[in-house]
Kinemage of the C-alpha trace (Angstrom):
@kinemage 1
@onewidth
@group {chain A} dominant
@subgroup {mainchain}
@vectorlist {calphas} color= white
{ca unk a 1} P -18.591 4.302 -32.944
{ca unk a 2} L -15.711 5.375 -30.464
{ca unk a 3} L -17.246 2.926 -27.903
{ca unk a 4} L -20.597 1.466 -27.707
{ca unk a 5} L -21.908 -1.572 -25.025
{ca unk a 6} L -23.495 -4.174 -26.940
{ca unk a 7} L -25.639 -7.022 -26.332
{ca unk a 8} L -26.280 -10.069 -27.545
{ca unk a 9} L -28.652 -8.488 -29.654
{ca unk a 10} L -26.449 -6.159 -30.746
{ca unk a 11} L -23.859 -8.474 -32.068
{ca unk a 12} L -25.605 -8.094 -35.598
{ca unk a 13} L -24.249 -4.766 -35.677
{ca unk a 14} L -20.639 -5.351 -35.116
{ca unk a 15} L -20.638 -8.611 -37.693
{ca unk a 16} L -18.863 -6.654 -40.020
{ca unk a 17} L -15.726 -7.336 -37.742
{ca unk a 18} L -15.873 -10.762 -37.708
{ca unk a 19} L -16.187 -10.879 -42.012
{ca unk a 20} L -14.345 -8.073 -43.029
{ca unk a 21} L -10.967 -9.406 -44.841
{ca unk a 22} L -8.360 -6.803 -43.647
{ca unk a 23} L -8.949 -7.210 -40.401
{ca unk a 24} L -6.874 -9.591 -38.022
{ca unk a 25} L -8.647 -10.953 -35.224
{ca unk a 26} L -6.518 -11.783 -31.843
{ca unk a 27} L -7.083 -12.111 -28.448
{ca unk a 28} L -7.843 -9.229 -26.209
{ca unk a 29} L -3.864 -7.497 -24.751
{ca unk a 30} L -3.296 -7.921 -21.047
{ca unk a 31} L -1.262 -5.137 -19.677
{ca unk a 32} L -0.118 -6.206 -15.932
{ca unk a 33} L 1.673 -2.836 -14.868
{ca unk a 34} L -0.037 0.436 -15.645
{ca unk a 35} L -0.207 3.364 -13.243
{ca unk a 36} L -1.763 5.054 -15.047
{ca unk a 37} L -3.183 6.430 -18.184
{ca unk a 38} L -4.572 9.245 -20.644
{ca unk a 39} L -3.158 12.478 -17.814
{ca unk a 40} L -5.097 10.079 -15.373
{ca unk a 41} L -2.639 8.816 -12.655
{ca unk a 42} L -3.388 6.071 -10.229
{ca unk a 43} L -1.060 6.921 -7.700
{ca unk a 44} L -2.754 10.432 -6.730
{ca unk a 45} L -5.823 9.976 -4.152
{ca unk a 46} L -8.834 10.751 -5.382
{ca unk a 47} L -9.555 9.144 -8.231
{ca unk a 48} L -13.232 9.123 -9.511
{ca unk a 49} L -15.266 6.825 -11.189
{ca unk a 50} L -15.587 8.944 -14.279
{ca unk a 51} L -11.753 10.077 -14.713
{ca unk a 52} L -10.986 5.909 -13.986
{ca unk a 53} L -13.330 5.020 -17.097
{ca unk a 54} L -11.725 8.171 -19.071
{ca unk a 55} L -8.470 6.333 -18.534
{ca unk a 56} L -9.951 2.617 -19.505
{ca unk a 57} L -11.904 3.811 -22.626
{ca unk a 58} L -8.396 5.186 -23.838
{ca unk a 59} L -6.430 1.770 -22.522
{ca unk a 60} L -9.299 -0.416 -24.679
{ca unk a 61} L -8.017 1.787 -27.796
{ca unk a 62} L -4.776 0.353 -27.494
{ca unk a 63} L -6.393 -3.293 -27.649
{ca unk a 64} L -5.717 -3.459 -24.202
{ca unk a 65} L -8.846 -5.572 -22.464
{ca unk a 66} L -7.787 -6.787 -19.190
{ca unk a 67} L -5.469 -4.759 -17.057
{ca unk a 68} L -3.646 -4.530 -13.311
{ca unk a 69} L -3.798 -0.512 -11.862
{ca unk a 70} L -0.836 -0.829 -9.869
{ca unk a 71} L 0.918 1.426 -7.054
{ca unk a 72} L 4.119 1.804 -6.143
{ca unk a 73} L 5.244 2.767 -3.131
{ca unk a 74} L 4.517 5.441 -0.427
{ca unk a 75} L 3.057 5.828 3.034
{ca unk a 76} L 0.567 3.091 4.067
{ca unk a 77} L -1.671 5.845 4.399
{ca unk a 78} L -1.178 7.038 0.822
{ca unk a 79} L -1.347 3.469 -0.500
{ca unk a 80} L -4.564 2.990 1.246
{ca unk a 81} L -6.204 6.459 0.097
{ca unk a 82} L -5.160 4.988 -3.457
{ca unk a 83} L -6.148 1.240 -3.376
{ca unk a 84} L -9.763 2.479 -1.753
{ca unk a 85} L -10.543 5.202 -4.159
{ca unk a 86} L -9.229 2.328 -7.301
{ca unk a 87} L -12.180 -0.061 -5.846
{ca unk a 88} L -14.510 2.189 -5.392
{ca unk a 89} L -14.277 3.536 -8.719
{ca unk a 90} L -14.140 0.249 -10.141
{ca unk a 91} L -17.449 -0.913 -7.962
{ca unk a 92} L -19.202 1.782 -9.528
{ca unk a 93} L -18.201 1.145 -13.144
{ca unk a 94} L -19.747 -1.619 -15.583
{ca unk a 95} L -16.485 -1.061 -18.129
{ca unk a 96} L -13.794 -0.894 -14.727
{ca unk a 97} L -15.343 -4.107 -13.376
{ca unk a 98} L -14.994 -5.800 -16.742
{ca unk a 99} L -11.129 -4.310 -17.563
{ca unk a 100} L -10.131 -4.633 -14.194
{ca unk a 101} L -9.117 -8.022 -13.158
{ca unk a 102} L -7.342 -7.057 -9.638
{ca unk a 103} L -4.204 -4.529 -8.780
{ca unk a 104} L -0.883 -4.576 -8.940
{ca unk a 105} L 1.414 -3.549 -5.365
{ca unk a 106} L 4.474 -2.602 -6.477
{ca unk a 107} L 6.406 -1.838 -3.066
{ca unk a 108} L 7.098 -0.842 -0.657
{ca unk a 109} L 8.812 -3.766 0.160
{ca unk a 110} L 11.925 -3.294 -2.448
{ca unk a 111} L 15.154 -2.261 -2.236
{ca unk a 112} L 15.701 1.444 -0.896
{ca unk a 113} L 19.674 1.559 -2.579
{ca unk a 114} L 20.616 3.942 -4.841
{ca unk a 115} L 19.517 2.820 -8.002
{ca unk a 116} L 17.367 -0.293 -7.118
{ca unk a 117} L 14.729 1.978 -5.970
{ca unk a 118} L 14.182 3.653 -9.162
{ca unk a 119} L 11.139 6.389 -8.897
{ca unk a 120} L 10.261 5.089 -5.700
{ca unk a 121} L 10.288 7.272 -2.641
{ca unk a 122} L 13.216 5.718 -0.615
{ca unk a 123} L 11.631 6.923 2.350
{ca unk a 124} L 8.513 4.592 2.166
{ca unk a 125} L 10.215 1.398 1.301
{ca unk a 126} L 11.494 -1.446 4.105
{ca unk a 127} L 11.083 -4.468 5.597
{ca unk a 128} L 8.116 -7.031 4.847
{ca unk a 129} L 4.984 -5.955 7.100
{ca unk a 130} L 2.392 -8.208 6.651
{ca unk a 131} L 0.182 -6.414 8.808
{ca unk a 132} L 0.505 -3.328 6.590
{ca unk a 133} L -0.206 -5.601 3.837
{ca unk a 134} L -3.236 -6.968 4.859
{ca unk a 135} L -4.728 -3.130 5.670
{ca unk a 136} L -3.818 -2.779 2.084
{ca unk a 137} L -5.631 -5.790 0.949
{ca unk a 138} L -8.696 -5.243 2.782
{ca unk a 139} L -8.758 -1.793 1.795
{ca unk a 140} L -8.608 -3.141 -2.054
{ca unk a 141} L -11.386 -5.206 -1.528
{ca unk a 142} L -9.500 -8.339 -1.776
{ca unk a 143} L -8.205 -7.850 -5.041
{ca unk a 144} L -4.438 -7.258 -5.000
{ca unk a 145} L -3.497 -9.824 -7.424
{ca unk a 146} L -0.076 -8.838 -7.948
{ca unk a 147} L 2.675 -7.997 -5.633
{ca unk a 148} L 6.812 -6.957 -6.672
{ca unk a 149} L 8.892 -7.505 -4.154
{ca unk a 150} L 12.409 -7.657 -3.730
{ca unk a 151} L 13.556 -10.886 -1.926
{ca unk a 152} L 16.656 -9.647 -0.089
{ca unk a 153} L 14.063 -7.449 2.519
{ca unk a 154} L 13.428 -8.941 5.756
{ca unk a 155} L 10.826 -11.452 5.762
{ca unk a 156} L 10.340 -12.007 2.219
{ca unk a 157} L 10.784 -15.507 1.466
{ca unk a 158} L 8.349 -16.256 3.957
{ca unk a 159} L 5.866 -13.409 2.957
{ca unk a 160} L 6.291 -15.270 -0.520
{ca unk a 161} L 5.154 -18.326 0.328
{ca unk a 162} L 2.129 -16.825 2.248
{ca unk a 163} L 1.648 -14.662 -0.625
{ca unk a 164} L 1.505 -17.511 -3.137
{ca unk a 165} L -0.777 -20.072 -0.781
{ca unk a 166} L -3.366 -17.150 -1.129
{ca unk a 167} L -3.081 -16.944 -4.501
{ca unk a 168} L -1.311 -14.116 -5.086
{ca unk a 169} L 1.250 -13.926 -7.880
{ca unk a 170} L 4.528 -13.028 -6.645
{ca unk a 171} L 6.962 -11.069 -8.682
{ca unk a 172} L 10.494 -9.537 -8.437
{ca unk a 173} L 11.555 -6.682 -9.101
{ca unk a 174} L 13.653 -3.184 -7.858
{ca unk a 175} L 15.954 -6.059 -6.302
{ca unk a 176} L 19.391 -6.302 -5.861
{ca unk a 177} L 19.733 -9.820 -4.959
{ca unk a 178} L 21.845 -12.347 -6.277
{ca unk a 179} L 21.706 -16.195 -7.169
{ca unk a 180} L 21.179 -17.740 -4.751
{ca unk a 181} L 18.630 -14.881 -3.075
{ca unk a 182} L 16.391 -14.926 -6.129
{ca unk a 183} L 16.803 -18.749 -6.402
{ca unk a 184} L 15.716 -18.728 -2.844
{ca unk a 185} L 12.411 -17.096 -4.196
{ca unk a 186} L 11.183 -18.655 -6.889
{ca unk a 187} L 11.235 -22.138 -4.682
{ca unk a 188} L 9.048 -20.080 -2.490
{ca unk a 189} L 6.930 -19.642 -5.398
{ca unk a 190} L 7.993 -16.335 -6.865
{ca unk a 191} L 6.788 -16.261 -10.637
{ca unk a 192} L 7.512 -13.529 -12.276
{ca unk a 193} L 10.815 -10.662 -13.000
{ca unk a 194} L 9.358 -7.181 -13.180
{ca unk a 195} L 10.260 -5.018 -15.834
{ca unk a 196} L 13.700 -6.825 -15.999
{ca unk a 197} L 16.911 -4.830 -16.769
{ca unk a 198} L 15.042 -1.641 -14.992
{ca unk a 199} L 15.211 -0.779 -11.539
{ca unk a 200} L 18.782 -1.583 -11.316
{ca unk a 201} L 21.842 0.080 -10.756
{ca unk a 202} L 24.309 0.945 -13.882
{ca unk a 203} L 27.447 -1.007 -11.819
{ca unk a 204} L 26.465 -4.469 -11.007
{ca unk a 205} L 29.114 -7.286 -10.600
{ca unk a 206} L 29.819 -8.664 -14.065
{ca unk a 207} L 28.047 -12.168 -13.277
{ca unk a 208} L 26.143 -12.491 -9.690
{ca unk a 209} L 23.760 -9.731 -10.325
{ca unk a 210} L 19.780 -9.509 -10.433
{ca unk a 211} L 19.278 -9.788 -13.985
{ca unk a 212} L 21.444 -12.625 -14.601
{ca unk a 213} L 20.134 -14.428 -12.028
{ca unk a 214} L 16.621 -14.108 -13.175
{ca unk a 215} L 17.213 -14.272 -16.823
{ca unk a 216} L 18.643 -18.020 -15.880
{ca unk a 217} L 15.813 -19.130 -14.017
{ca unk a 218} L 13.734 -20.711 -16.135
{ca unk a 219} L 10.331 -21.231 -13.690
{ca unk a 220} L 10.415 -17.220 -13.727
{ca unk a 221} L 8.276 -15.086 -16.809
{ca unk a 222} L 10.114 -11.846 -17.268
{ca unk a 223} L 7.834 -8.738 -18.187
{ca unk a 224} L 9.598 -6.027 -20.515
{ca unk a 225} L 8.922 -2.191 -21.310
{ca unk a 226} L 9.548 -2.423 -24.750
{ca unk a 227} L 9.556 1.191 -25.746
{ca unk a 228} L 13.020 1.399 -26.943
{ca unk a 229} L 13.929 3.688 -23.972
{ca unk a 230} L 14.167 1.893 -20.537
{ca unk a 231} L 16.010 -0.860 -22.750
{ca unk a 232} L 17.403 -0.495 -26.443
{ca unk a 233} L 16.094 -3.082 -28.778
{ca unk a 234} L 19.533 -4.757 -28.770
{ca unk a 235} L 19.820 -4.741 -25.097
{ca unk a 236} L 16.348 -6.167 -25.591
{ca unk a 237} L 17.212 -8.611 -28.186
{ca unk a 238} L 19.944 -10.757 -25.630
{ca unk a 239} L 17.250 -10.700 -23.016
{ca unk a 240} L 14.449 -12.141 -25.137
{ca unk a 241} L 16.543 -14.323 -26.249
{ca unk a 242} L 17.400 -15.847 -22.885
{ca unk a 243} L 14.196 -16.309 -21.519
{ca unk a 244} L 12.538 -17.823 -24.681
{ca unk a 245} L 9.221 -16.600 -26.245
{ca unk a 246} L 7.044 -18.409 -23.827
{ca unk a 247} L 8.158 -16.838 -20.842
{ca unk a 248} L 8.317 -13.027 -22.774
{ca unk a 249} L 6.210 -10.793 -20.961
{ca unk a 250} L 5.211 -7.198 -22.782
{ca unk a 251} L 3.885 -4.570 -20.287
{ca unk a 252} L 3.823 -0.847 -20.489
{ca unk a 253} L 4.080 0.632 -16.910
{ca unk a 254} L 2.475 3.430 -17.960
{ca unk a 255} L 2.160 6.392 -16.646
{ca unk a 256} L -0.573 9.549 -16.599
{ca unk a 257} L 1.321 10.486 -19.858
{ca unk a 258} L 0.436 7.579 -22.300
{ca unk a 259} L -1.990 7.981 -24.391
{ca unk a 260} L -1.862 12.216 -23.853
{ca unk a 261} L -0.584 15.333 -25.264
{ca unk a 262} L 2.869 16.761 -24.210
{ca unk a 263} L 2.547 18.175 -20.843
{ca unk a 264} L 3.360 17.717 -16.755
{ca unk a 265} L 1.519 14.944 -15.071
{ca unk a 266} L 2.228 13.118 -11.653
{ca unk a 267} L 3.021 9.663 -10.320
{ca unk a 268} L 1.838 10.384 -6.911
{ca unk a 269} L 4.458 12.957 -5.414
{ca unk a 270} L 6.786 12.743 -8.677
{ca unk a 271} L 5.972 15.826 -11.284
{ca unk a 272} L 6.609 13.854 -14.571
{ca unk a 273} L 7.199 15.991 -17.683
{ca unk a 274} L 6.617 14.533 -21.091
{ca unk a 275} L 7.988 16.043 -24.562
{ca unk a 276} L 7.788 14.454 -27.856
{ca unk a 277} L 8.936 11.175 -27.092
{ca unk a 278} L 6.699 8.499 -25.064
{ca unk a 279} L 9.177 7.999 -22.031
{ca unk a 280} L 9.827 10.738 -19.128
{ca unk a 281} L 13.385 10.836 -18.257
{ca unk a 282} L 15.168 11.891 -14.671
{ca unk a 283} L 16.285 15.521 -15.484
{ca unk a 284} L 19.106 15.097 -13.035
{ca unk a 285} L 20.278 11.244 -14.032
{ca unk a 286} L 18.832 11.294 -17.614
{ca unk a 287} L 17.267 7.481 -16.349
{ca unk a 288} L 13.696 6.873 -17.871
{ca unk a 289} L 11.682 6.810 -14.633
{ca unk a 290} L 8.079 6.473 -16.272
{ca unk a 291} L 7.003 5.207 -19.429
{ca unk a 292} L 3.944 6.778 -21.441
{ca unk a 293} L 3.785 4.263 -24.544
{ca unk a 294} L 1.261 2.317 -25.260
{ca unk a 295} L 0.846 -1.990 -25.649
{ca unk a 296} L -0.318 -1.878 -29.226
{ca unk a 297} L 3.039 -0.006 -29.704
{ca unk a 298} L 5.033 -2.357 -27.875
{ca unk a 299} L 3.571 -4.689 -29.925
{ca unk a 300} L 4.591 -3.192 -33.330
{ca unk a 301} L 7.826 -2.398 -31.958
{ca unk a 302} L 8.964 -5.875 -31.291
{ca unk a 303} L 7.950 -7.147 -34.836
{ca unk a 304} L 9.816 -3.946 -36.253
{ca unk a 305} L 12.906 -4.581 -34.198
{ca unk a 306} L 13.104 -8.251 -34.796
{ca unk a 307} L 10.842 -9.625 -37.979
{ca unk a 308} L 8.132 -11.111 -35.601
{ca unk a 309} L 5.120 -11.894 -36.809
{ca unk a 310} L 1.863 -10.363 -35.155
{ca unk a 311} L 1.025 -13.831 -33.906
{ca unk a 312} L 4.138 -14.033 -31.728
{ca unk a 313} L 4.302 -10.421 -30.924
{ca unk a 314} L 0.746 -10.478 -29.159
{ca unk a 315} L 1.818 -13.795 -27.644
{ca unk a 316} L 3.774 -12.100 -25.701
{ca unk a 317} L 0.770 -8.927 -24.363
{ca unk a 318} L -1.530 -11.363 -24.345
{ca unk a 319} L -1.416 -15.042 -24.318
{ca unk a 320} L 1.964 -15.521 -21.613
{ca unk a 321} L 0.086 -13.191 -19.382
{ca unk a 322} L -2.374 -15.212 -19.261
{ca unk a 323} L -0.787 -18.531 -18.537
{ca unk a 324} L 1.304 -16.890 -15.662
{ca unk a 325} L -2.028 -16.520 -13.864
{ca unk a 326} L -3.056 -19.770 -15.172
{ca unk a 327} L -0.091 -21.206 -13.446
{ca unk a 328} L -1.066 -19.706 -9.822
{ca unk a 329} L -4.254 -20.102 -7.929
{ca unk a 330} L -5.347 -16.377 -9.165
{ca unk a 331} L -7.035 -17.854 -12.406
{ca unk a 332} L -10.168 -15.359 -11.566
{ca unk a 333} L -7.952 -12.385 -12.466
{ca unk a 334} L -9.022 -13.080 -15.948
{ca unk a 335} L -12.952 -12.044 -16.100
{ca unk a 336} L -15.332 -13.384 -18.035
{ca unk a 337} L -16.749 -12.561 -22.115
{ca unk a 338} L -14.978 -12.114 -24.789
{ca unk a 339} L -11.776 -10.458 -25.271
{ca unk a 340} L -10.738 -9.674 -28.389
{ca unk a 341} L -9.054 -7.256 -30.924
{ca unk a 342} L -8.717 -6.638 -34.835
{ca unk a 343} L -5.791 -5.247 -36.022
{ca unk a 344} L -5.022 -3.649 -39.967
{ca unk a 345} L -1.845 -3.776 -41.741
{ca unk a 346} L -1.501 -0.207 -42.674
{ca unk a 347} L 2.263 2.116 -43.523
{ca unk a 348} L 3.726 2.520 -40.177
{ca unk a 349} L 2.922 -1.194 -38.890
{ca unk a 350} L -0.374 -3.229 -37.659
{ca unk a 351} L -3.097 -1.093 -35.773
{ca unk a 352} L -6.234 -1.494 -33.374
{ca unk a 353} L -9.085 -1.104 -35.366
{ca unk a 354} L -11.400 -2.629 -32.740
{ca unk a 355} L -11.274 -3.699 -29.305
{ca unk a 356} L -13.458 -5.872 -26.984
{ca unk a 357} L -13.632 -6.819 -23.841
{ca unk a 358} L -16.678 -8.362 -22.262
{ca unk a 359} L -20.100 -6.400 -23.563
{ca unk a 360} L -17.479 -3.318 -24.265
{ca unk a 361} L -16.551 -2.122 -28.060
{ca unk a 362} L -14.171 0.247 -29.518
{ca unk a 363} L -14.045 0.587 -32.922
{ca unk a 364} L -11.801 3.208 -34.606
């Protein structure tokens, strides 16, 4: 029963989850940066209805049951083929309308210097256009939930504040900014630091840089690729530390590559190549610029590194995301039924053994 859809009559048949005494029942994982997944990227126009569920089926394996496609940067052009063919796809799927609570826009408004951009094509990325944004918007159907900025670009803090009185959460990210910049921002309303520690450059000033100055501010959630790659566990451990469990965010920012075989995928223009190891690495710099891990993994990585328990581990994938959009005026981004997952203690750590998410079940 790789995945069924159920209903209500049907819930007979899956009762077994509910009694069964190995299994641990949590709430459904909320992944709010994936570009893709299972060789299916986001970022590459002409995505189809059946290659989006492909990717989603594989997503709900990893307990994932809510989650924000998001694209990075490129030509407005580019970003509109994308966002269009994303809600298309998802109009015309029962499972994408129920997994998909909205998109993530990561870019183009972020820093374009050397090693602030990341994998971002330097060439697309500038000043705030709110014009361009709301082509993007409109061609998303409204639901860009999600939008990374970096608050040093012209026209940002005021872009925030229009961002956040139409409900849009507002994150950071691929910023090089300092105190009083990203201070500047989250009294505009700015929530969220994306993927902190990443999208940086290796020589920042010793104390006014972007990370410290969003690891102090305490009104911001911080999301984290914990794959033991873009940051080691004890690199990790300091910045968990100083944002406190309720404002730890776990996200994968997955790429075409998680979830799949060893191989060369694509980020839009960007040839990834992944080996053994679920991260794809800059041949020329040696910098991770893609991840292909999974949330369940994240998950069983942080109570590995640190003697977490499960509870507080999916915290962190699950419950925090969902009080950061409780704490804007996007609380439709999560849909309704039930979201839920049921894990086993087995050798190697705690695994999905079942996933839900509305009148969607896996079961292993």
């Amino acid at each position: 029963m790789p995945l069924i859809e159920i209903s209500a009559t049907d819930q007979k048949d899956i009762s077994f989850l509910h009694k069964a005494d190995e299994f641990v029942k949590t709430s459904g994982l909320v992944d709010l940066q994936v570009n893709g997944f299972r060789g299916i990227d986001f970022n590459t126009p002409g995505l189809s209805t059946e290659t989006f569920e492909h990717a989603l089926e594989a997503m709900l394996a990893s307990g994932v049951t809510t989650c924000l496609p998001t694209i990075i940067s490129g030509s407005e052009a580019h970003l509109l083929n994308c966002l269009a063919d994303l809600e298309n796809a998802r109009n015309d799927s029962a499972l994408a309308k129920t997994m998909v609570a909205g998109y993530h826009l990561e870019g183009p408004f972020l820093s374009a210097l050397s090693g602030y951009s990341g994998c971002h094509p330097v060439q697309a990325m500038g000043a705030v256009n709110p014009e361009m944004y709301l082509r993007l918007q409109e061609a998303a159907g409204g639901n860009i939930k999600l939008v990374t900025l970096a608050p040093e670009i012209d026209g940002s803090l005021e872009f925030i504040e229009k961002l956040v009185k139409d409900g849009i959460i507002v994150a950071l990210g691929h910023t090089a900014a300092g105190v009083d910049k990203i201070r500047q921002a989250v009294d505009s309303g700015a929530l969220l630091s994306t993927h902190l520690g990443n999208g940086t450059t290796s020589k920042l000033h010793k104390n006014d840089n972007p990370i410290i100055a969003q690891l102090g501010e305490d009104k911001l959630y911080a999301s984290f690729i914990a794959d033991g790659y873009h940051l080691s566990p004890e690199i990790l451990k300091v910045y968990l530390r100083a944002k406190g469990s309720e404002r730890v965010i776990l996200i994968t920012d997955a790429t075409a590559g998680a979830a799949a075989a060893p191989g060369r995928y694509r980020l839009g223009d960007l040839e990834l190549i992944l080996g053994s190891e679920p991260v794809i690495y800059d041949q020329q710099t040696s910098r991770p610029v893609g991840s292909a891990v999974t949330l369940d993994q994240c998950v069983r990585n942080v109570m590995r590194w640190y003697g977490i328990s499960l509870e507080e581990a999916v915290s962190w994938a699950s419950e925090n995301p969902q009080k950061l959009i409780s704490s804007s005026k996007s609380n439709s981004l999560i849909t309704e039924g039930e979201r839920t997952v049921w894990w086993k203690e087995e050798k190697d750590g705690w695994k999905v053994k079942a996933a839900q998410s509305g009148k969607f079940l896996f079961s292993a």
